[in-house]
C-alpha positions, 0 to 999 in steps of 0.5 A: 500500500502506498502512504495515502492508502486508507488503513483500517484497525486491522493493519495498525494492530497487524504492524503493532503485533510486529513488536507487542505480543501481550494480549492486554496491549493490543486490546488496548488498542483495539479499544482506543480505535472504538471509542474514537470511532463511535466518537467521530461518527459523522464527523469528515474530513475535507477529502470527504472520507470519515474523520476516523481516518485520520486517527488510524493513519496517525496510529499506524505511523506511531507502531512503525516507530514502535511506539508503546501501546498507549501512545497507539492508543493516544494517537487514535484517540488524539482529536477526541478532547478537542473535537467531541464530547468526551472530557479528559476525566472520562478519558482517564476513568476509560483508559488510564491517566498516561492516555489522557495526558498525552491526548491532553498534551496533543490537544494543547498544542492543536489549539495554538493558532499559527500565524506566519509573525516571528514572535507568534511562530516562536510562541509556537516553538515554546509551547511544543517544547515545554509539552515535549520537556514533559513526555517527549510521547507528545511530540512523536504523536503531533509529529506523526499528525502532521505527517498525514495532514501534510499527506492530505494538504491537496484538500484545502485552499492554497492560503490554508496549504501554504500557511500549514506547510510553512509552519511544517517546514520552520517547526515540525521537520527540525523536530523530526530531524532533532529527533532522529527521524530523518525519512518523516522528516525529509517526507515533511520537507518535500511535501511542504516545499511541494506546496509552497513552490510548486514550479520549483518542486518539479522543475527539480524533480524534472531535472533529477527525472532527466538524469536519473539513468545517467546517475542510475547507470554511474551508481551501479558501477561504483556499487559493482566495484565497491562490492568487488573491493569488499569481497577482495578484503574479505568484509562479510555481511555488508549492504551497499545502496544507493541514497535518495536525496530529499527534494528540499534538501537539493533546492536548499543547496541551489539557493544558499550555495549557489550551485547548479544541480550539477554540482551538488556531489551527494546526488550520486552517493552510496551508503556501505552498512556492515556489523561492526565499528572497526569494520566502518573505519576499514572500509574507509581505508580501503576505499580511499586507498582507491579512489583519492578523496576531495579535502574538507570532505570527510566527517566522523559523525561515528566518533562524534555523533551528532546531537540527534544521535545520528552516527555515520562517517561521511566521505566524498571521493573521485570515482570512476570517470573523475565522477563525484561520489559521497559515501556513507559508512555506518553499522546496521544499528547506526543506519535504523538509528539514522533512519527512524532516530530515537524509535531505534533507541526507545522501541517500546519493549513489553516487559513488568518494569515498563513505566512512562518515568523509565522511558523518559530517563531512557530517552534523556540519557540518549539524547544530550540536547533533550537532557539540556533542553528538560534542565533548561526548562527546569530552571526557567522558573518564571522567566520566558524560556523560549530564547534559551530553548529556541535559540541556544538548542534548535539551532545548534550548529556549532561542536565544541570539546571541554578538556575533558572531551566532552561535546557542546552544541552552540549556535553559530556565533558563540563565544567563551562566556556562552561556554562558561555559564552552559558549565556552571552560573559560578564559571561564567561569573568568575570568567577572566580569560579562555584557551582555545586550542592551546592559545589565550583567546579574548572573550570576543573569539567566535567558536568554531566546530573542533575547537577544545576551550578551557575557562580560566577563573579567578576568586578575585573577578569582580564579575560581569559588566554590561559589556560582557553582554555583547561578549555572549551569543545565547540567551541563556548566557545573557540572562544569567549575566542580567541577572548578577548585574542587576543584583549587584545594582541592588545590593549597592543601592541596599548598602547605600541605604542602609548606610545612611539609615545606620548614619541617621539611626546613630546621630538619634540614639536608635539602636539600629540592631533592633529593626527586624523583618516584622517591623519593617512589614507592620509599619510600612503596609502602604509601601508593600516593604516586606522586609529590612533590605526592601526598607533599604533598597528603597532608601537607597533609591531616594524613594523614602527619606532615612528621617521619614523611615526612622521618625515612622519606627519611633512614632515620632512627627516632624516640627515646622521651620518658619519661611525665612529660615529655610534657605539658609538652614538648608545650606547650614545643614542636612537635618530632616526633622522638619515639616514637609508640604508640596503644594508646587503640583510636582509633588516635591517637598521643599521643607519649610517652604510651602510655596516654593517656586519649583522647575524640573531640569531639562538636563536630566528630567527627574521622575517621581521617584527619583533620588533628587537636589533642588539648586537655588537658581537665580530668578527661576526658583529652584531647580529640581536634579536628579543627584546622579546628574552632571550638573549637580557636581558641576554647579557645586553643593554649596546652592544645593538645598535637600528636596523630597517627593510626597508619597501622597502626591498623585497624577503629575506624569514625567518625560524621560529618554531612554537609550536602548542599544540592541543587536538588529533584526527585522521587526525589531523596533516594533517589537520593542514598541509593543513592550512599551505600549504594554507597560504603564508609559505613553510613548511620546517619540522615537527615533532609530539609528544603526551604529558602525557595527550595525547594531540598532540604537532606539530613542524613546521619549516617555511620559511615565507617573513614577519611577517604579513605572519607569523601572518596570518598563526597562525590566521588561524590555531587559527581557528581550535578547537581543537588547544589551544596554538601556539608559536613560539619557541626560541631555 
């Protein structure tokens, strides 16, 4: 029968049979296809067929994985949640909970609308791979539904086709090939590059046609001559074939490669299988002794398999003819392996210590990138893990040793930090230098497959600046490197408060040892302060005064100071202890004057907030600076008088300028605008630039009520990986 070929429950439990035996497994299955078949009755499918078609297509490609009896009895039965009236509870009492779970997974995953938008495609990506860092059972059931949807695209609009197999070329077939399963995956491919290029898809099935006895006729001479050089050397037991290169992956090597049909070598290419490893290394020798092999060619994918398993030595000679040939050499199990992927590994096998937890350690101890993939999620906690997963993961391209011979996939453009944090947060954060190959290499060296790097670490490093941040390629090094910065800002904030509470706290006679947590969180209620570190971090921010917070712990009011004797009080000395009003609708307190004309500076706009300084202007009142501008040393202390903001002061909104400096890409702009149109702010302008390095710098005038807005809103375009610096501006 050929792929399209109706099947019927007789021909799934025939294939299952190939490899489960136990009377309870097969009637398991036999039940899944009759609850699914009562279930869809009169249900169709858009070729006219009945829907339970579909199932029973999808179940028979699971038991040629040898797949386990409920992910059979998952796939027959992974539309009922979704499109019946059957609930995941009754699906658990009827079958078991393993059933249902995987069912209930599959159904996540079919609800999410694809839509062609980057970000939403990505969305996709993150909710496919959380399912699968669950029970990767999911993926091979979604995967094997798309197999026979992609079978049966003909049936729909051309709008509907191409989207579906767009989705199936970006998503579906580098989960098939992350997986192993290289013929669903080049099955995935042809026939959604069949649907989105249809003139190109048979031109080059046209052009293959054309020469197909002319290579036809060149492989059966070199295989007859491999063969004769086989049998010479006394190799028993081997397999020669010719391999059939997918479509896509040809049209893939005209575009980026830019060659014509006629150059692309492994069009004419032989597969050799024999039993052992020795003997792949053997034959290798003995068909380079014969035929001279082209340079750069030859792989070793047997001492260095690939992340998906696959395991092949790979090299490309000049046969007879001076024609161009690329041979494989692998053993029997390495070519099921390369054929199915991890069914080979992860066959089901009927036996009492069978559970779903032994198959997942079965598959996460095979599969290196699943075991990174599953800790990576783990460690997510709230923080999206998308660019971590999608990025440091799916598209590994990059090979790297430990010196100790361990390999490490990377994407293409990593560097020694990105190696260091995927080792340990510890090791990256005492990076100070890395050997590559033997040689001291900078923090900025791009890795390349081959290479064998060595961290060097020092007790004394201070840790990551900003600047490591262009210093590292995937998300999960950046994020770690975010995170101890913004840690070491609070921690010098916190220490900065508490040094002025401690200062404060002395001069008064407060022993300071005697503020605790409970304290802090029962006088503060209306601040949210949890604990004595939030009391100082927002001291050190300038957020609350060290007098406001200590008179609060001792229940003590402030006295009023007459109007005349402000100012030179002011000059004279920094004590708090005075009655504040604002009535200037800034909301700052000028303490002792209550009508105090008051002007934000231009220079670097205060918001709410704030740590600020009022400079006694001449003729213009005062004006208000934050205390980190330039201004304010450069003026000197000496017109400088302490302001405040008024906790109780609401409404007044802000300008502030942001700088944001991001590695570019398209939509990239938009996508950071949709952050802020999501964030308490109102965007008031923006402006764009490219850099020498081609790195986008973006300019956004806000209008913002507070800084723990502001604060908020630059903690959410952090999260964003492409963006290594933010700042706000001083003019």
């Amino acid at each position: 029968m050929n792929q399209n070929n109706n099947k019927t429950i007789e021909d799934v439990i025939a294939s299952a049979k190939t490899y489960l035996h136990e009377e309870e497994n097969l009637s398991l299955i036999q039940k899944a296809y009759e609850v699914a078949k009562e279930k869809h009755e009169g249900q169709f499918r858009k070729s006219g067929e009945p829907y339970i078609e579909h199932p029973l297509q999808v179940a028979y490609i699971l038991t040629t994985l040898h797949t386990g009896p409920n992910t059979i009895a998952a796939g027959l039965l992974h539309d009922v949640l979704e499109d019946t009236d059957m609930t995941k509870e009754e699906m658990t009492q009827e079958f078991n909970s393993d059933v249902s779970e995987i069912v209930d997974g599959v159904t996540k995953i079919s609800k999410l609308k694809y839509m062609t938008k980057e970000k939403a495609l990505a969305h996709n990506h993150e909710k496919l791979l959380l399912a699968m860092a669950k029970d990767i059972r999911v993926i091979l059931v979604k995967i094997a539904d798309r197999l026979h949807n992609i079978r049966t695209i003909e049936f729909h609009d051309e709008a509907k086709r191409k989207r579906i197999a767009q989705e199936t070329l970006e998503l579906y077939a580098p989960l098939a090939h992350r997986l192993g399963m290289y013929r669903i995956k080049a099955e995935l491919e042809d026939l959604s590059f069949k649907a989105i290029e249809p003139e190109e898809y048979y031109k080059i099935l046209d052009d293959i046609a054309k020469r197909k006895a002319e290579r036809t006729e060149d492989i059966e001479t070199m295989q007859a001559k491999i063969d004769e050089l086989l049998k010479k050397y006394q190799i028993e037991n081997y397999t020669i074939k010719g391999r059939i290169k997918n479509i896509y992956s040809v049209y893939k090597k005209i575009i980026n490669k830019n060659k014509k049909l006629e150059d692309i070598f492994d069009l004419l290419a032989l597969r050799i299988i024999v039993n052992s490893v020795e003997e792949c290394y053997h034959v290798l020798g003995i068909i380079h002794s014969v035929w001279t092999p082209l340079p750069m060619r030859f792989k070793d994918y047997i001492a260095v398999p690939k992340s998906n398993m696959y395991q092949s030595l790979h090299t490309t000679v000049v046969g007879p003819g001076g024609k161009i040939y690329e041979i494989q050499i692998r053993t029997y199990e390495m070519d099921q392996v390369a054929e199915i992927g991890i069914a080979a590994h992860w066959a089901y096998k009927e036996n009492a210590g069978y559970s779903p937890e032994k198959e997942q350690i079965e598959i996460t101890n095979k599969l290196k990138w699943y075991k990174d993939l599953t800790t990576y999620v783990e460690n997510a906690n709230n923080e999206d893990p998308l660019n971590s997963i999608i990025e440091d993961i799916f598209s590994a391209n990059v090979y790297i040793f430990s010196p100790k011979g361990d390999v490490y996939d990377f994407p293409a453009g990593a560097m020694p930090l990105d190696f260091a944090y995927r080792i340990h947060s510890d090791i990256g954060n005492k990076t100070v230098g890395a050997i590559v190959n033997g040689k001291i290499v900078p923090l900025s060296y791009k890795l390349k497959t081959g290479d064998v790097i060595e961290i060097k670490t020092s007790k004394t490093c201070l840790g990551p600046t900003s600047s490591w941040l262009k210093l590292a390629k995937t998300s999960h090094a950046r994020t770690k490197i975010k995170a101890f910065i913004n840690k070491k800002q609070r921690d010098e904030i916190v220490a900065k408060g508490e040094e002025e509470f401690n200062n404060l706290a002395k001069n008064l006679g407060y022993n300071v040892a005697s503020l605790d947590d409970k304290t802090v969180a029962s006088l503060f209620t209306k601040y949210n302060y949890k604990n004595v570190e939030d009391l100082f971090w927002c001291i050190g921010k300038g957020e609350i005064s060290a007098i406001s917070a200590i008179n609060k712990i001792l229940g003590l009011t402030d006295t009023k100071l007459d109007d005349e004797m402000a100012l030179k009080q002011y000059s004279e000395s920094s004590s708090d202890q005075r009655k504040r009003s604002a009535s200037n609708g800034y909301g700052i307190i000028v303490e002792g004057l209550e009508r105090a004309k008051i002007k934000l500076g231009n220079c670097c706009q205060p918001v709410l907030g704030d740590e600020i300084a009022g400079y006694i202007s001449k003729g213009n009142g005062i004006i208000v600076h934050r205390l980190s501008c330039p201004n304010v040393d450069k003026n000197g202390s000496e017109r400088f008088i302490n302001i405040y903001w008024d906790k109780e002061s609401h409404g007044k909104v802000f300008d502030t300028t942001l700088k944001v400096e991001a590695f570019d890409r398209k939509n990239l702009l938009a996508d950071m605008i949709n952050i802020l149109n999501s964030c308490n702010v109102t965007i008031a302008s923006v402006t764009s630039s490219k850099n020498k390095n081609g790195e986008c710098i973006a300019k956004f005038k806000l209008q913002v009520a507070n800084l723990t807005d502001l604060n908020n809103t630059i903690l959410n375009l952090n999260k964003m990986s492409e963006i290594f610096q933010i700042e706000r501006l001083y003019k």
